[in-house]
N, CA and C atoms as an extended XYZ file, in Angstrom:
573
Properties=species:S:1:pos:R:3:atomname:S:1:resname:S:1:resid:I:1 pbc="F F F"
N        53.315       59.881     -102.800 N   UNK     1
C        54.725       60.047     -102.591 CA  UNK     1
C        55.326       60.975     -103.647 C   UNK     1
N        55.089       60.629     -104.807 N   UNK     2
C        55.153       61.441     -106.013 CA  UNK     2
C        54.855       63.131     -105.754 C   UNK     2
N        53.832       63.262     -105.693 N   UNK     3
C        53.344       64.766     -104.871 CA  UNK     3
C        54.161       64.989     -103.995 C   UNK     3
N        54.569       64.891     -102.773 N   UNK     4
C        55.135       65.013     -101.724 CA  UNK     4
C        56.058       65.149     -102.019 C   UNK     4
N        57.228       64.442     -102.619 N   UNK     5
C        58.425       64.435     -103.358 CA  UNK     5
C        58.753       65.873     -103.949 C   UNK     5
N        57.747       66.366     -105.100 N   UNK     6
C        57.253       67.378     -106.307 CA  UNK     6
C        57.130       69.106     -105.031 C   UNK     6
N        55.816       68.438     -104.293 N   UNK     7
C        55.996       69.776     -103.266 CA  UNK     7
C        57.168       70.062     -102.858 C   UNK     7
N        58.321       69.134     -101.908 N   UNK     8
C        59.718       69.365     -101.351 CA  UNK     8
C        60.518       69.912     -102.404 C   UNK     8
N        60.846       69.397     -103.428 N   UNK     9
C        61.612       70.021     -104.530 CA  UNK     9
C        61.381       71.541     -104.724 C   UNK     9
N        59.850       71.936     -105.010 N   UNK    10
C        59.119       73.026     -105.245 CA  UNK    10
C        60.054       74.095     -104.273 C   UNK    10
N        59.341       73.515     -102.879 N   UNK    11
C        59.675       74.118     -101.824 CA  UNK    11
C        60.982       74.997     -101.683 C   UNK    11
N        61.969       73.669     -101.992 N   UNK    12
C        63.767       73.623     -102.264 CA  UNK    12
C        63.767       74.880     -102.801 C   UNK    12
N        63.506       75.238     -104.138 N   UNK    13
C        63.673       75.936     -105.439 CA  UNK    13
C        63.409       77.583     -105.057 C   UNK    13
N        61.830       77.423     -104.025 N   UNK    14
C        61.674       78.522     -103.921 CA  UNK    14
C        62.278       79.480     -102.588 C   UNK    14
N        62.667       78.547     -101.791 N   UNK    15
C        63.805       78.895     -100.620 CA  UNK    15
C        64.919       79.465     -100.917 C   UNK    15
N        65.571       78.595     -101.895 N   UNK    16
C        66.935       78.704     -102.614 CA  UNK    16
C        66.782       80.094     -103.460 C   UNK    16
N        65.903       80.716     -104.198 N   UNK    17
C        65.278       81.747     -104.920 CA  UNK    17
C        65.853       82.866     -103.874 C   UNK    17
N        64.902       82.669     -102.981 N   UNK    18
C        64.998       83.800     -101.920 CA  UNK    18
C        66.111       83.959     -100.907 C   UNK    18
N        66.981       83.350     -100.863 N   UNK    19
C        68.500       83.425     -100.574 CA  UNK    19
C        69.381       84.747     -101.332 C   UNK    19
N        68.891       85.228     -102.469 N   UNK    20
C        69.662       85.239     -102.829 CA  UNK    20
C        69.847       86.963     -102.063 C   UNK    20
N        70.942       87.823     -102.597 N   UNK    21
C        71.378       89.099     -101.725 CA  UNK    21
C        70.608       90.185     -102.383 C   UNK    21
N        69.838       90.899     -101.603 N   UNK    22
C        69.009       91.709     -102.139 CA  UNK    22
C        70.363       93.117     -102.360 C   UNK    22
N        69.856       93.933     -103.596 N   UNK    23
C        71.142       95.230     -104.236 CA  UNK    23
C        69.758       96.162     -104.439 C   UNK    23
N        69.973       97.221     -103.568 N   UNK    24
C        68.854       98.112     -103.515 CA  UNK    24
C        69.137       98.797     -104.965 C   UNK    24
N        68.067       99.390     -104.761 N   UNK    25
C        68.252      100.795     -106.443 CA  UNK    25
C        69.490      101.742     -105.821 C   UNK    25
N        70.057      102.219     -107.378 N   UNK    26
C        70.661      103.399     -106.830 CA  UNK    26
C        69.756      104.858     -106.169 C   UNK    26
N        70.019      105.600     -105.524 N   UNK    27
C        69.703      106.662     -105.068 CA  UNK    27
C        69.310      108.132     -106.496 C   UNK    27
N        68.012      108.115     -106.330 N   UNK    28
C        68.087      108.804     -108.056 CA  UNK    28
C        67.462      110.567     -107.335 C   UNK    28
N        67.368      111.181     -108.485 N   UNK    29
C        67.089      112.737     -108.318 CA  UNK    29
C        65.796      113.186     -108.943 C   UNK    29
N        65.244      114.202     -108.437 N   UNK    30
C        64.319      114.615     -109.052 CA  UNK    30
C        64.543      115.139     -110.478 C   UNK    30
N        63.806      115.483     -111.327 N   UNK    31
C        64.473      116.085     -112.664 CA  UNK    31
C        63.724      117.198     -112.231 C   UNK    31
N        64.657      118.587     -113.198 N   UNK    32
C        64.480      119.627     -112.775 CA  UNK    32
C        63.885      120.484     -113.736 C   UNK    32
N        62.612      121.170     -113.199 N   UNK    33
C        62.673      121.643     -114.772 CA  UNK    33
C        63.135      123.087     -115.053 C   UNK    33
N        63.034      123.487     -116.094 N   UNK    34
C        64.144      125.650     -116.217 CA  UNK    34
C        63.125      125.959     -116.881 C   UNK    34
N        62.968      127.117     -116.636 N   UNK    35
C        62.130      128.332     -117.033 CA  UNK    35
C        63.246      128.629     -118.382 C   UNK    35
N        62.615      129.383     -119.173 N   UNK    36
C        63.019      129.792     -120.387 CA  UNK    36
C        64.082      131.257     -119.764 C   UNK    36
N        64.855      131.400     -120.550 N   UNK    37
C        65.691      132.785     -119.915 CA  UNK    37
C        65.306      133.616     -120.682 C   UNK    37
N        64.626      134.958     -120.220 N   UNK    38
C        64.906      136.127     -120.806 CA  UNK    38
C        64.765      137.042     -119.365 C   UNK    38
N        65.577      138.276     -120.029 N   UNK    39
C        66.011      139.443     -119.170 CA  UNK    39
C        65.466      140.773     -119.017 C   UNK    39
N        65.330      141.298     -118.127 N   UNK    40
C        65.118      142.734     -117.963 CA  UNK    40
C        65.840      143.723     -117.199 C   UNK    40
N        66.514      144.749     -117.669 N   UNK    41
C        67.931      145.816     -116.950 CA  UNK    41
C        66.802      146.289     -115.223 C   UNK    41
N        67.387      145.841     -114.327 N   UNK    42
C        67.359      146.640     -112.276 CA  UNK    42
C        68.069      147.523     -112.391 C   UNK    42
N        67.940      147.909     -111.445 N   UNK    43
C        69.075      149.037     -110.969 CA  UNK    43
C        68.945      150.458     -110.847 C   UNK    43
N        67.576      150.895     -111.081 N   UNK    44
C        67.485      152.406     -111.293 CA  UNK    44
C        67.899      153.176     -110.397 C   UNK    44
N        67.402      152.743     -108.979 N   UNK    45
C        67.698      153.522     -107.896 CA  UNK    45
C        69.293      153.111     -107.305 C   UNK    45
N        69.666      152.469     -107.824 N   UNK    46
C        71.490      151.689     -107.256 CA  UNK    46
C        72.546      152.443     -107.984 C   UNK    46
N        73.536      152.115     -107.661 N   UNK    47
C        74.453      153.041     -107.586 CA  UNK    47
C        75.037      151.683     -109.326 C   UNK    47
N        74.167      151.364     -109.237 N   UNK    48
C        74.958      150.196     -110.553 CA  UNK    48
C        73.490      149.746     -111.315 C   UNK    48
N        73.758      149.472     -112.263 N   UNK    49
C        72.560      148.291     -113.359 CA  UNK    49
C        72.968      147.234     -114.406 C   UNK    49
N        71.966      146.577     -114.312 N   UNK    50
C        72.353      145.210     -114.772 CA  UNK    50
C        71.163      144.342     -115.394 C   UNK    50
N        71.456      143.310     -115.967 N   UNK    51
C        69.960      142.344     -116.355 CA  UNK    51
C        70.173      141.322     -115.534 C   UNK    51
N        68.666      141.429     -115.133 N   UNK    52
C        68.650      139.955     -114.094 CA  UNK    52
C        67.441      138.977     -115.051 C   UNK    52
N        67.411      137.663     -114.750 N   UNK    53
C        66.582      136.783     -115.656 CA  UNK    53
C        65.384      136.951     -114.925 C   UNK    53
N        63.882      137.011     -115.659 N   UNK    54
C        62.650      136.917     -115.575 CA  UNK    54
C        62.143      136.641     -114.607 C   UNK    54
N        62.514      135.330     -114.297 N   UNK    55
C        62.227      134.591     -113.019 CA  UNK    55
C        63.115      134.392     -111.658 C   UNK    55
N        63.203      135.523     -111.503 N   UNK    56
C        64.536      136.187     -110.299 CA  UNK    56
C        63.934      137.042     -109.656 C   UNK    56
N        64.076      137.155     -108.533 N   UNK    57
C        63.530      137.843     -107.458 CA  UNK    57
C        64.288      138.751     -106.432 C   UNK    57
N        64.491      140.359     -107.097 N   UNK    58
C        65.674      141.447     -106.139 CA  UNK    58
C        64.814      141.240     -105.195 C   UNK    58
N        65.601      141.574     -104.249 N   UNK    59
C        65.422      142.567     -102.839 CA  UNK    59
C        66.323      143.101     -102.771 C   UNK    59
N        65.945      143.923     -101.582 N   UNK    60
C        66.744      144.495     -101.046 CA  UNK    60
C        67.157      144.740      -99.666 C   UNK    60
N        68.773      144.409      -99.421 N   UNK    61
C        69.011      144.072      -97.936 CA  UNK    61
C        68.395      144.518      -97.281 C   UNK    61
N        67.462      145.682      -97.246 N   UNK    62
C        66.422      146.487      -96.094 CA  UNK    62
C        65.230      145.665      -95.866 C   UNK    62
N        64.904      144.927      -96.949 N   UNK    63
C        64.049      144.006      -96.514 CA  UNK    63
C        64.099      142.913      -95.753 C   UNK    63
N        65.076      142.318      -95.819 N   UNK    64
C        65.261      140.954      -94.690 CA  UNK    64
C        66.250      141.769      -93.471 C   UNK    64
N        67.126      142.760      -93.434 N   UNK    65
C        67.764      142.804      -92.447 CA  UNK    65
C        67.569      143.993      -91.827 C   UNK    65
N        68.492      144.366      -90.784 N   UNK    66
C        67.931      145.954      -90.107 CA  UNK    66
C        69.465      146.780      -90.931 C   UNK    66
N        69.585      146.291      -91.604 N   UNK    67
C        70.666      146.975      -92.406 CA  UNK    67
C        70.059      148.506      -93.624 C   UNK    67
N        70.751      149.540      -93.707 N   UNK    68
C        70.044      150.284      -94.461 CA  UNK    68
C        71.132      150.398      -95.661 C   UNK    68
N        72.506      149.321      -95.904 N   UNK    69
C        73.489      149.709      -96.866 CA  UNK    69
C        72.674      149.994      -98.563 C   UNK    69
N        72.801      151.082      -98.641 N   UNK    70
C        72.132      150.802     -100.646 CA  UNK    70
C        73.212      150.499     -101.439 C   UNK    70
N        72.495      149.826     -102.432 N   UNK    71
C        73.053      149.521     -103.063 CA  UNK    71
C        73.571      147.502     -102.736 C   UNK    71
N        72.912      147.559     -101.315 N   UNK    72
C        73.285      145.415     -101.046 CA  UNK    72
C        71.751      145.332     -101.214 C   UNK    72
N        71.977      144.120     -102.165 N   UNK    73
C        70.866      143.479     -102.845 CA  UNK    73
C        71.072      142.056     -103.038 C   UNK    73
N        69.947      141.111     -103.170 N   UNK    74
C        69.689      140.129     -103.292 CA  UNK    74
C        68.953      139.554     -103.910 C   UNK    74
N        69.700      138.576     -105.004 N   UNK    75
C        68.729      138.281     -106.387 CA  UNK    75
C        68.188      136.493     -106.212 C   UNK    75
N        66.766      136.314     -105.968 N   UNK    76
C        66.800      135.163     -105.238 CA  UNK    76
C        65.964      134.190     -106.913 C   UNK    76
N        66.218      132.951     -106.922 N   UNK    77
C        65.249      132.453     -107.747 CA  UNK    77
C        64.673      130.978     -106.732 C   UNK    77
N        63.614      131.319     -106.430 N   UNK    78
C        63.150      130.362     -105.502 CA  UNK    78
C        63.031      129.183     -106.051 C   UNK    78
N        62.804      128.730     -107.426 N   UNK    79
C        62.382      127.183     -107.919 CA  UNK    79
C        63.585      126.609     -107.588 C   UNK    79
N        65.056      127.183     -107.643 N   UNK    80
C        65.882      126.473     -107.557 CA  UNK    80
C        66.643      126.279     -106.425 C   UNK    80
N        66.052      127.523     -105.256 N   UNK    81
C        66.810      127.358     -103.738 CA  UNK    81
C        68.127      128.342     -104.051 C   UNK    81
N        67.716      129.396     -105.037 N   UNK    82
C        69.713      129.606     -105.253 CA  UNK    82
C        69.304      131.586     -104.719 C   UNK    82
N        70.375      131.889     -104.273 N   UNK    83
C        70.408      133.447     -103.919 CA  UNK    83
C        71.627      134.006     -104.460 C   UNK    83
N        71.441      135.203     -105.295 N   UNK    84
C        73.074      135.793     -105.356 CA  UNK    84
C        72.790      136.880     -104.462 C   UNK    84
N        73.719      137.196     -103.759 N   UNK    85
C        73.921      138.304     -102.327 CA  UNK    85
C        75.116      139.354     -103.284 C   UNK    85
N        74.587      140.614     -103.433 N   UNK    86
C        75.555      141.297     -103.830 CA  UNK    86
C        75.565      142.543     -102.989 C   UNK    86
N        76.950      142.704     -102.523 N   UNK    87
C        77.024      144.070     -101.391 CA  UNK    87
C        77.865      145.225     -102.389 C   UNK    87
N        77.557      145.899     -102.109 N   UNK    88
C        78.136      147.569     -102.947 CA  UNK    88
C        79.018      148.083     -101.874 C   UNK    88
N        80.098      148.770     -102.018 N   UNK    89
C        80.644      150.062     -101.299 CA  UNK    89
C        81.509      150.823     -102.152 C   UNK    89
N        80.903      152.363     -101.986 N   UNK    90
C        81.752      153.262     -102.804 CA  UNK    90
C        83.068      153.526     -102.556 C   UNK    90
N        83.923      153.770     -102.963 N   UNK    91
C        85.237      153.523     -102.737 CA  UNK    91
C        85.770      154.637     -102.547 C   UNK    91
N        86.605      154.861     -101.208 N   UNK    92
C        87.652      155.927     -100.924 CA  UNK    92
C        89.231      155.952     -100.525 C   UNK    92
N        89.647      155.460     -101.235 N   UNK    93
C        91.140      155.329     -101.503 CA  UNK    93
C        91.367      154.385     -100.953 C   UNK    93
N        90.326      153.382     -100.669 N   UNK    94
C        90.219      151.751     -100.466 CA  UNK    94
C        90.228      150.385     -101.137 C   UNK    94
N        90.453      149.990     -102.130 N   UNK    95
C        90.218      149.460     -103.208 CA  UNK    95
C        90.964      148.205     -102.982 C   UNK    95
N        92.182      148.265     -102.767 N   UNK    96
C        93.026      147.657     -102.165 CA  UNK    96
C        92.247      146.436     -100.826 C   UNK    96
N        91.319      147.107      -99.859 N   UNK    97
C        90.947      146.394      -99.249 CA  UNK    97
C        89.797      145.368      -99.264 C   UNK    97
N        89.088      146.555     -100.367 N   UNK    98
C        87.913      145.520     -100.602 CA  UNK    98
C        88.692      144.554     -101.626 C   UNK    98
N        89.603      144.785     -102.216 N   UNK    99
C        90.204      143.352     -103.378 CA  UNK    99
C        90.612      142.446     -102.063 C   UNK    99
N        90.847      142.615     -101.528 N   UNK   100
C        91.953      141.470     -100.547 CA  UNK   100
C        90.449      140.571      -99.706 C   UNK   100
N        89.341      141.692      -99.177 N   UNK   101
C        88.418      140.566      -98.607 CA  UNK   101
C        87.876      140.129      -99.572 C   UNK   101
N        87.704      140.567     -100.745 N   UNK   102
C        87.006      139.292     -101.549 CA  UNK   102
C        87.294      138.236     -102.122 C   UNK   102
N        89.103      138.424     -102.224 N   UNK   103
C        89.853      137.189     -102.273 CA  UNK   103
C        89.369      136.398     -101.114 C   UNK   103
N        89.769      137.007     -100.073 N   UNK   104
C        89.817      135.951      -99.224 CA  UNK   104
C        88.529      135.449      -98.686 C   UNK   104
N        87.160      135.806      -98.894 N   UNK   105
C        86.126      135.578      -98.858 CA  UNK   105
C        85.479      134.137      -99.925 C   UNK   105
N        86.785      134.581     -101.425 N   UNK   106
C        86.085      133.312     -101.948 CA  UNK   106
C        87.422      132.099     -101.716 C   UNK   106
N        88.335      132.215     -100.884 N   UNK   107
C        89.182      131.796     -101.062 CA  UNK   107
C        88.982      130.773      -99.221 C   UNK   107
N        87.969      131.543      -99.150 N   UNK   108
C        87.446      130.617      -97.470 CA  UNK   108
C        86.744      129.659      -97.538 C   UNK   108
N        86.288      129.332      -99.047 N   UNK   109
C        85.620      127.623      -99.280 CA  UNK   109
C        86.629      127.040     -100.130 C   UNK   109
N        87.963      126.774      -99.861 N   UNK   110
C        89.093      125.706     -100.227 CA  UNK   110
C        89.102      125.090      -99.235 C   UNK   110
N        88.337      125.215      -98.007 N   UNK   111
C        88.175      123.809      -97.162 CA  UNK   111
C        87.654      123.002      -97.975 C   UNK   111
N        86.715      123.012      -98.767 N   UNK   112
C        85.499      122.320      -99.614 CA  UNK   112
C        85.745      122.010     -100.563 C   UNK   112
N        85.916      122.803     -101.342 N   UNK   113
C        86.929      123.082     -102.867 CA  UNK   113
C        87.895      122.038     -103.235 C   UNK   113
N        87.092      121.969     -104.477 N   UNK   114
C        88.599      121.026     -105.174 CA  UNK   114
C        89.231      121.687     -105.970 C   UNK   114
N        88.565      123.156     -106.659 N   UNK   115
C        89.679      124.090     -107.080 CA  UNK   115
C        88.959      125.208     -106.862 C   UNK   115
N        89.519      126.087     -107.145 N   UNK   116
C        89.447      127.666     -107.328 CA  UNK   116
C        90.070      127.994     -108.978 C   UNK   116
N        88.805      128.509     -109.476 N   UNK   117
C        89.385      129.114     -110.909 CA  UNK   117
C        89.586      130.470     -110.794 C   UNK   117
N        89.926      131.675     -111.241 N   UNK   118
C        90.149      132.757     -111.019 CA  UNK   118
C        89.827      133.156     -112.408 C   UNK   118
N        89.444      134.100     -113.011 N   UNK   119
C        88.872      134.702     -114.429 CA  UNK   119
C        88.789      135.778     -114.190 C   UNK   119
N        89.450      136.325     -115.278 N   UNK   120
C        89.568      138.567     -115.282 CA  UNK   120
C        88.652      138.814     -116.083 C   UNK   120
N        87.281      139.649     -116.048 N   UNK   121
C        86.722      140.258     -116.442 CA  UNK   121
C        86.849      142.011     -116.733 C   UNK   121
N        87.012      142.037     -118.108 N   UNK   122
C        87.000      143.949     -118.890 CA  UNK   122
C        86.496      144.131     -119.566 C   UNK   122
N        85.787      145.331     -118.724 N   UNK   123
C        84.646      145.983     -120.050 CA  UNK   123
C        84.740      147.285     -120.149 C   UNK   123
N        86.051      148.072     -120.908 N   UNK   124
C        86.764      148.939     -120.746 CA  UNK   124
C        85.690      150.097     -121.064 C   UNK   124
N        84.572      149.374     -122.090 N   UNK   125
C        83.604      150.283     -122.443 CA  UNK   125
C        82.965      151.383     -121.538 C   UNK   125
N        82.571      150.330     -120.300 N   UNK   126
C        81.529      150.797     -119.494 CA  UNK   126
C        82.227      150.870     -118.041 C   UNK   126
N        83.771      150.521     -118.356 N   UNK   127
C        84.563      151.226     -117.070 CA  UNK   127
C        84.257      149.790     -115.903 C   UNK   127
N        84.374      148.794     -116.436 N   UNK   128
C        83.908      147.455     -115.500 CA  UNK   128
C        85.282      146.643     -115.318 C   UNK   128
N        85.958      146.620     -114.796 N   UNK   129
C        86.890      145.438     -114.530 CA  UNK   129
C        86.600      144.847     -112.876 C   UNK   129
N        87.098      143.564     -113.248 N   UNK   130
C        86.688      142.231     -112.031 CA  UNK   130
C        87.656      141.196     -111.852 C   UNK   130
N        86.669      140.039     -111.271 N   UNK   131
C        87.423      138.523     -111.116 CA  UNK   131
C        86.498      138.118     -111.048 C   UNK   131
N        86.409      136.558     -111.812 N   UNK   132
C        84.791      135.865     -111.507 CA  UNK   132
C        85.813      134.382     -110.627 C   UNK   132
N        84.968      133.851     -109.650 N   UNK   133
C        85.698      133.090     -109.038 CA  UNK   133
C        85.118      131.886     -109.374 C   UNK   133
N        85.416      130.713     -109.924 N   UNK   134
C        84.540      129.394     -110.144 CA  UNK   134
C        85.265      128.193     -109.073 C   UNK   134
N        84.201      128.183     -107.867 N   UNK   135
C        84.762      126.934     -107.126 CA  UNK   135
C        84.153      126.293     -107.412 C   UNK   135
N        84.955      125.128     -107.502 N   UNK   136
C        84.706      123.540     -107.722 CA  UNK   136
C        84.362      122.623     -106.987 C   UNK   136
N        83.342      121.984     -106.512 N   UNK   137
C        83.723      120.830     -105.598 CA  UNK   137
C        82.450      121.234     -104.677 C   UNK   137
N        82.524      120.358     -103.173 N   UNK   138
C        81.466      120.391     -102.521 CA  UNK   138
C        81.287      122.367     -101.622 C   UNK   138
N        81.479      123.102     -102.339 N   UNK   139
C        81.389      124.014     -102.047 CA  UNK   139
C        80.108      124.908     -101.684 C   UNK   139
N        80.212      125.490     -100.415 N   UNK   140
C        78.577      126.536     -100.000 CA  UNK   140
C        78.322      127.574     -101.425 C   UNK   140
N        79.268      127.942     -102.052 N   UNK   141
C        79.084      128.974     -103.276 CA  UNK   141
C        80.021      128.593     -104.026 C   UNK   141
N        79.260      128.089     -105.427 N   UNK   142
C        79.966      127.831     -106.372 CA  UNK   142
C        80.358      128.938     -107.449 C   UNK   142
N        80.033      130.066     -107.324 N   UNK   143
C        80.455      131.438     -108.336 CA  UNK   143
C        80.613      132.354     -106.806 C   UNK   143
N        81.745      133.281     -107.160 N   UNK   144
C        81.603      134.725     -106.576 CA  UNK   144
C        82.673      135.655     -107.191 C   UNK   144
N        82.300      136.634     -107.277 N   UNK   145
C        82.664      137.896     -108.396 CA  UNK   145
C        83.123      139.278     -107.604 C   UNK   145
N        83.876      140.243     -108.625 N   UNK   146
C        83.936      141.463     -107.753 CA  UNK   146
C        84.231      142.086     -109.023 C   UNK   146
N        83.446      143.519     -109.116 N   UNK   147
C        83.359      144.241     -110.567 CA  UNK   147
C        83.592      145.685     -109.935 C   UNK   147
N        84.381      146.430     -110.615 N   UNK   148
C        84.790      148.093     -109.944 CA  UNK   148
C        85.462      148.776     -110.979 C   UNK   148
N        84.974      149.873     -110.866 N   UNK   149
C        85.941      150.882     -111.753 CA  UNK   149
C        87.081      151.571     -111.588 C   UNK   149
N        87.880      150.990     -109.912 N   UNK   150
C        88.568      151.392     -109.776 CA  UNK   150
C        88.696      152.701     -109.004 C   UNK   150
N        88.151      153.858     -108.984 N   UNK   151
C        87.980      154.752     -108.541 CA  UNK   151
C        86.826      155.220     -107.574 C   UNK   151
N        85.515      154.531     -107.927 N   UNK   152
C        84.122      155.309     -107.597 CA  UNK   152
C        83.406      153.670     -106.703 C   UNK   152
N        83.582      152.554     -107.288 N   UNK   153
C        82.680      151.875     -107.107 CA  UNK   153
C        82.740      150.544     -107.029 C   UNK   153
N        82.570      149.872     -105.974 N   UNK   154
C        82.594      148.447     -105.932 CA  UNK   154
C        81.595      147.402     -105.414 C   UNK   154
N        81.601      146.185     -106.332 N   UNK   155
C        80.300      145.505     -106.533 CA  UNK   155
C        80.990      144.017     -106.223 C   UNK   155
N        80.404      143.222     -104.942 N   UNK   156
C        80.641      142.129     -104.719 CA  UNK   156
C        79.736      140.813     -104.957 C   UNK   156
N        80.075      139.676     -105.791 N   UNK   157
C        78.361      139.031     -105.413 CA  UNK   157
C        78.982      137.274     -105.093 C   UNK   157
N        77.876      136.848     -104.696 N   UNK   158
C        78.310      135.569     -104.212 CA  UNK   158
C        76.956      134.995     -104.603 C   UNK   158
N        77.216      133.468     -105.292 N   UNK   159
C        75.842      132.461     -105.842 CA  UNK   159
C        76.092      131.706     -104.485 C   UNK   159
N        74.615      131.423     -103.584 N   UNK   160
C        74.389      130.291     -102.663 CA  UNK   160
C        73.201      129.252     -103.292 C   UNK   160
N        73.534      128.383     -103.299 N   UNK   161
C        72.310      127.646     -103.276 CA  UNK   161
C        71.848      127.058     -102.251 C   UNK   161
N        70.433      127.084     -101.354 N   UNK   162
C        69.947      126.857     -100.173 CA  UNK   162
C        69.954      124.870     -100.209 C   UNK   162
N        70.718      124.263     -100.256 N   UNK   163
C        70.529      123.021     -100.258 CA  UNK   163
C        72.334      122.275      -99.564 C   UNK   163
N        71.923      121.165      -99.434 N   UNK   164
C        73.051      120.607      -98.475 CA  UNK   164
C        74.713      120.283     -100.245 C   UNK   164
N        75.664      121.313     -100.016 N   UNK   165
C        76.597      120.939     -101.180 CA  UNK   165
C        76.783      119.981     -101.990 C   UNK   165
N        76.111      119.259     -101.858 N   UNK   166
C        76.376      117.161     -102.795 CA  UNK   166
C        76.568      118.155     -104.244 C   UNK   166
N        77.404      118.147     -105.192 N   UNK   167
C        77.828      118.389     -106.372 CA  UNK   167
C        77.366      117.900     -107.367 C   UNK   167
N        77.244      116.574     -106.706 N   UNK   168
C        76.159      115.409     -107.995 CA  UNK   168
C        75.037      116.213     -108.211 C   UNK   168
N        74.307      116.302     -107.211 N   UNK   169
C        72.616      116.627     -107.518 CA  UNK   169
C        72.955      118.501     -107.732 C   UNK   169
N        73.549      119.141     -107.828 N   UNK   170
C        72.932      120.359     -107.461 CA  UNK   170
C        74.026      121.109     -108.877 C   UNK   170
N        74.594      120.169     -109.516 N   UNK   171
C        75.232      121.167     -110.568 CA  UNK   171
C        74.492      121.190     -111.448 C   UNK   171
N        73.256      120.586     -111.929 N   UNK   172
C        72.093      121.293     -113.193 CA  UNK   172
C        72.132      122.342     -112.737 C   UNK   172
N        71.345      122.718     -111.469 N   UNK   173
C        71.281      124.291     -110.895 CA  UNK   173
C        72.156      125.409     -111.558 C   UNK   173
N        73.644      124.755     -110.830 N   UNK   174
C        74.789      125.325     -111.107 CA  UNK   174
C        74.951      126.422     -112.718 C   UNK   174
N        74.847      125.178     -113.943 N   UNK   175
C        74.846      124.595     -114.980 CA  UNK   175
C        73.963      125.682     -115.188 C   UNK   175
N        72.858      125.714     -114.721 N   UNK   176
C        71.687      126.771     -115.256 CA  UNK   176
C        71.933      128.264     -114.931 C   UNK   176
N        71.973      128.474     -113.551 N   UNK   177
C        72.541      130.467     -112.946 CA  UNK   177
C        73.547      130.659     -113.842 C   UNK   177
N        74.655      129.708     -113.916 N   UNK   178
C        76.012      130.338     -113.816 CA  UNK   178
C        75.788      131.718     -114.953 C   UNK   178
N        74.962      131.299     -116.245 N   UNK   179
C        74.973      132.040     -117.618 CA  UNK   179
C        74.224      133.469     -116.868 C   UNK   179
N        73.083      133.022     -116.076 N   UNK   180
C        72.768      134.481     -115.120 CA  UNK   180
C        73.202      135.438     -114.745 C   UNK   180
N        74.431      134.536     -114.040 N   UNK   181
C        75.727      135.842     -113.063 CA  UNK   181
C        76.555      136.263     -114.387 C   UNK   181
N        76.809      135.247     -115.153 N   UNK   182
C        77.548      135.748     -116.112 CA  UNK   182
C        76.394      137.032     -116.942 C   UNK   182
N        75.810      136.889     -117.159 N   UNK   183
C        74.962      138.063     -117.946 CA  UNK   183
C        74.702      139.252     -117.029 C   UNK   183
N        74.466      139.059     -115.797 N   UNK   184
C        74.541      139.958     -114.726 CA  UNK   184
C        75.824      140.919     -114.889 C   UNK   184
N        77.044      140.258     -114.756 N   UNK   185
C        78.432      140.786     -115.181 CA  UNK   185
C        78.854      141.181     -116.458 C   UNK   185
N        78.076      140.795     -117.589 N   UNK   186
C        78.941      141.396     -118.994 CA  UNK   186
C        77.950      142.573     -119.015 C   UNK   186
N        76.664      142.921     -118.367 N   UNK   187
C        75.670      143.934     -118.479 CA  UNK   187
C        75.649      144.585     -117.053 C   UNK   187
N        76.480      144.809     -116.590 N   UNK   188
C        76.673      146.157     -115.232 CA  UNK   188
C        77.562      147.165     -116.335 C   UNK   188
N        76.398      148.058     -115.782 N   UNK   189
C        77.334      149.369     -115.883 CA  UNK   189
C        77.285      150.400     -114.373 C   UNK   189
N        77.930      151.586     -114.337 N   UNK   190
C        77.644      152.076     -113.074 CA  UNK   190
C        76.496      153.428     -113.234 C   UNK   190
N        76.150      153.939     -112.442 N   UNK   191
C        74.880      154.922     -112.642 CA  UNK   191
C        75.781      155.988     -112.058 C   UNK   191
């Protein structure tokens, strides 16, 4: 009886145990790892040059598209899924228009966006003035830029990263290019 008693109790304890509400893990991320940064100046044959980081990969729009524009290029770094798309057009008393679509080009992910930063870039040296655009939030492109001298030459670029926008997981990425585009931009000059 004693036993029998001892088993039921047992029993009780370990029923009651397993009642209780299972709380899954949180949802975690891969860790990512970065290549070391160093640079080397593109651009010989473009109508512009610049340093792109080591582990970056130009093309050029002739390669993926039936497009022959020179000077649109594409700086891809595959470990991280990220592409900067930069289109060129020389300028003829147009300037005006290409400023207005590239506003409104980066100004077409405030569906997404929780802000839009706007930043003036001058590099009176080398004849470079811009806007660097920093969107915030669940956005398809979190950097896009426009650099021109005003007279001769204009340079558009946009950061994509090939992955679904979640902000949580994908701003190391972010965190890591951004100093890229930025070095890309304090080192254009025009050819």
């Amino acid at each position: 009886m004693q036993k029998q008693f001892s088993l039921i109790v047992l029993l009780v304890v370990l029923l009651s145990a397993c009642q209780k509400e299972y709380t899954p893990k949180p949802r975690g991320y891969f860790r990512i790892e970065f290549p070391e940064k160093t640079y080397h100046r593109l651009g010989q044959n473009l109508p512009y040059s610049f340093e792109v980081a080591d582990y970056s990969i130009p093309r050029s729009a002739s390669d993926y598209t039936n497009t022959s524009d020179s000077g649109w290029l594409t700086i891809s770094t595959p470990a991280n899924k990220a592409d900067l798309h930069l289109s060129y057009a020389p300028l003829n008393n147009d300037l005006q228009k290409h400023l207005e679509e590239s506003r409104r080009l980066a100004y077409d992910h405030s569906i997404k966006a929780d802000a839009i930063e706007e930043r003036l870039f001058i590099n009176r040296e080398q004849h470079v003035y811009g806007t660097i655009y920093y969107i915030e939030g669940n956005a398809a492109s979190p950097i896009q830029f426009f650099l021109t001298d005003s007279t001769e030459h204009f340079l558009r670029g946009a950061l994509y990263i090939r992955e679904i926008p979640n902000i949580d997981s994908i701003r190391p990425v972010i965190d890591f290019l951004e100093p890229d585009v930025i070095r890309l931009i304090e080192t254009t000059h025009w050819n």
